[in-house]
N, C-alpha and C positions, 0 to 999 in steps of 0.2 A: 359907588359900592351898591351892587343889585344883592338884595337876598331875595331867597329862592328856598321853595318848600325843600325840608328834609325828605330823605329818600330812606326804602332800607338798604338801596347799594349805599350812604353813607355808612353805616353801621361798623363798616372795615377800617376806615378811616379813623374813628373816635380815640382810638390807645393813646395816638399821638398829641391828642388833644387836652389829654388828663390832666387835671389842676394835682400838685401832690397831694396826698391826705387824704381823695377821695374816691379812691378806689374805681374799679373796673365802671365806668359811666355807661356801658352799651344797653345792661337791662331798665335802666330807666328810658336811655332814646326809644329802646323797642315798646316800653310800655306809653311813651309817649306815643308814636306812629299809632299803636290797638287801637289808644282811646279818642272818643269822640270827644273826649275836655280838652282837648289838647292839640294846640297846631307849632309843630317844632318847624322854627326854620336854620338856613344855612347864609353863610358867603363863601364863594369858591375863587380859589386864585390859582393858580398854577395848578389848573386841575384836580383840585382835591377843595376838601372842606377845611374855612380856616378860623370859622368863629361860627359857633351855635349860638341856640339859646329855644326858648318856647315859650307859651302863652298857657295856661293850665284855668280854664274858666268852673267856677261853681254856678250858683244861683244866679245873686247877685255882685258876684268879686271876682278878679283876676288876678292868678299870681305869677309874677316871671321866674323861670328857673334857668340851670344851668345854660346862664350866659358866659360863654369861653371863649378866649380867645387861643390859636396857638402862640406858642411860647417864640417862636420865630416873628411872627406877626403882631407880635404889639404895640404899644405907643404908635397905631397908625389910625385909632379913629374905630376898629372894626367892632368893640365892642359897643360903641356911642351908637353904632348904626342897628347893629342889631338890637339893641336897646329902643330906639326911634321907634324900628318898625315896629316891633312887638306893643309898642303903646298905642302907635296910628291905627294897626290893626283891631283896638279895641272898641266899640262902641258906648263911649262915656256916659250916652243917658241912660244904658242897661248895666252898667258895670261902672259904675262912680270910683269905684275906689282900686286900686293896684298895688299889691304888695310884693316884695322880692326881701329875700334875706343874705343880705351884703357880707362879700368878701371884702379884705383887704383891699386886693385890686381894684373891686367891683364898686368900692364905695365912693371913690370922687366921681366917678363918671355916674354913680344915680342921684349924686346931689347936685351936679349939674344938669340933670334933669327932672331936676323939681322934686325928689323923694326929700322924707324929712325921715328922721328917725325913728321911730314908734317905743319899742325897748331893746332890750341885749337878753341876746343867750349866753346861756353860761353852758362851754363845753368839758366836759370832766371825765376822766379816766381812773380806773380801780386800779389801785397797784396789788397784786397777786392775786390768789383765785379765790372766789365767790365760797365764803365761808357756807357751810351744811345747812341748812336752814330747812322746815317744812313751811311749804309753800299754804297759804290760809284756806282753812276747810272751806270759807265763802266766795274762792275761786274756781270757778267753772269754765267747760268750753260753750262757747257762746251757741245759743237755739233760735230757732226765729221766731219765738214769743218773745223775744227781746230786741228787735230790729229795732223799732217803731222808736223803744225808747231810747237806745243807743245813740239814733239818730239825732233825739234831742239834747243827750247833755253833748255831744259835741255842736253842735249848736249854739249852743247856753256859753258853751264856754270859747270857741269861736268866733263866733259873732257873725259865722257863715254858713251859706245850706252848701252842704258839699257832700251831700249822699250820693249824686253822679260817681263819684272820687271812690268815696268812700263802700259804696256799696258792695262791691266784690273783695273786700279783705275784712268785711267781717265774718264769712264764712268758716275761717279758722282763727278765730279772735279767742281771745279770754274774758271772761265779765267777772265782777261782783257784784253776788247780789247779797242783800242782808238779812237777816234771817224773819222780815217781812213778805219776804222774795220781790222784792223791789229793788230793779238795777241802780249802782253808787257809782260804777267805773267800767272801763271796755279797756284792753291792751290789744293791738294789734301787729303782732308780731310780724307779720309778711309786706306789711306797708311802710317801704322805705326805714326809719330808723325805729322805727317799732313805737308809734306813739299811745300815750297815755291819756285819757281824759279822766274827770272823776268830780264827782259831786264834793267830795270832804277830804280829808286826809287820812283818815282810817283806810278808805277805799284803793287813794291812790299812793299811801306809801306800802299796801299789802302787794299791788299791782308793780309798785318799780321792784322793791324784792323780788319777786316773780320774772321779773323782766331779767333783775340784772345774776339773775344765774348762769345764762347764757347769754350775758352782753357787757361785755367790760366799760361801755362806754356810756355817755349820758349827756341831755345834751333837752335844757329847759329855760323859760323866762328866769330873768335875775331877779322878779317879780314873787316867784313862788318860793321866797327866803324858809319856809319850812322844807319844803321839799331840798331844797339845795342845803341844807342842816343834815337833813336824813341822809342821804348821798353820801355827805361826809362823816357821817359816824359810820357810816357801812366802808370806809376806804378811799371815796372818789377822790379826786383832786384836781383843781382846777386847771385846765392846760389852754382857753383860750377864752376869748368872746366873741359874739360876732354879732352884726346891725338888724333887727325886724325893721323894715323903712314902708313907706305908705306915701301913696300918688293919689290926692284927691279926699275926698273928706273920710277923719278915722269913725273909727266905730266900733260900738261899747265891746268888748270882750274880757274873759276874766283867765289872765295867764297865772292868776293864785292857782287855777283849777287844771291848769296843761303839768302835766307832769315828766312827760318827752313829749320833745316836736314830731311833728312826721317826718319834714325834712326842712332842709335850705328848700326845696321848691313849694313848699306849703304852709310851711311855719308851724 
């Protein structure tokens, strides 16, 4: 099994490739191909592409994403391989640690490649529509006297430098600041599933209201048992879990403080 760099002639191919549940995958390939964090590769068999996946580097971490296989081509190995390469590709004494966040499918095959578990997401859905609420006067669009520190509570709460990443969707973000004017939280609404950080829970249960006005869904460490409380008294409901896993040694971060993830390819 050769893989071989993604292309954007892949781009056409991808619909067929769609795991259910998660919707149209082409704007992530594309925004993989843009960025320089990121090197998407392929396996092609009968001329077409039959199992993806990518490498998505910060500072000092790398995380695997949408590793797929098609649904025709399974139980043959393709996702093991794509899997391989994306780790062989990595340079272990720059990048120690790898993390991916496991599907069903996806999880014997990372624990046979040495991922361990790290914690569970908890995915949750709003049953009907987002009751009236005003959104907190300490909610603002984000300025760039606020970059610097944005960049450190995700940081703080991370435990990764991923302003590479991160950089180009704080330009239409949300923040709270407190009425020190000192930033508490950032929501980022245009970056994959619209993630949350936040210093306290003032911050970040003002930010998911915010969020979940226009987002029925939800989706945080099983860690941030306050925030998964708030959720549920606002409607959420639990609808699944899924695996944070880690290749190589873990490292300190505070998912009290994540309030949505970015995505499965970021955690």
């Amino acid at each position: 099994m050769i893989c071989q760099e993604f292309t954007e002639n892949d781009i056409a191919f991808l619909p067929a490739l769609e795991p259910e549940g998660w919707g149209d995958i082409r704007p992530r390939f594309e925004f993989f191909l843009k960025s320089d964090c990121c090197k998407p590769i392929k396996i092609v068999e009968d001329g077409r592409p039959v199992a993806v996946g990518t490498s998505i580097f910060h500072g000092d971490t790398v995380w695997l994403a949408c590793i797929i296989t098609h649904g025709e081509y399974r139980n043959r190995g393709l996702g093991s391989a794509i899997t391989r390469h994306l780790i062989g590709s990595v340079d272990r004494n720059r990048y120690p640690a790898i993390y991916l966040d496991a599907t069903e499918f996806g999880y014997p095959v990372y624990l046979k490649q040495g991922f361990e578990v790290e914690c569970q997401y908890a995915h949750l859905r709003r049953e009907g529509d987002a009751p009236e609420l005003q959104p907190s006067p300490l909610i603002r669009p984000f300025t760039e006297d606020f970059r610097d520190a944005a960049y450190a509570i995700d940081r703080m709460v991370s435990g990764e430098e991923r302003r590479g990443v991160m950089g180009e969707f704080l330009t239409d973000s949300f923040i709270y600041v407190d009425s020190d004017e000192v930033l508490q939280g950032v929501y980022l609404p245009s970056w994959s599933d619209g993630p949350i950080v936040a210093t306290n829970d003032a911050a970040g249960f003002a930010l998911m209201q915010f969020r979940a006005a226009s987002r029925p869904f939800a989706i945080l460490p099983m860690g941030n048992t306050a925030g998964l409380k708030f959720l549920q008294e606002q409607d959420f409901h639990m609808r699944k879990t899924s695996r944070r896993m880690v290749l190589g040694p873990k490292r300190v971060w505070h998912p009290e403080h994540l309030y949505n993830r970015i995505s499965g390819a970021l955690g």
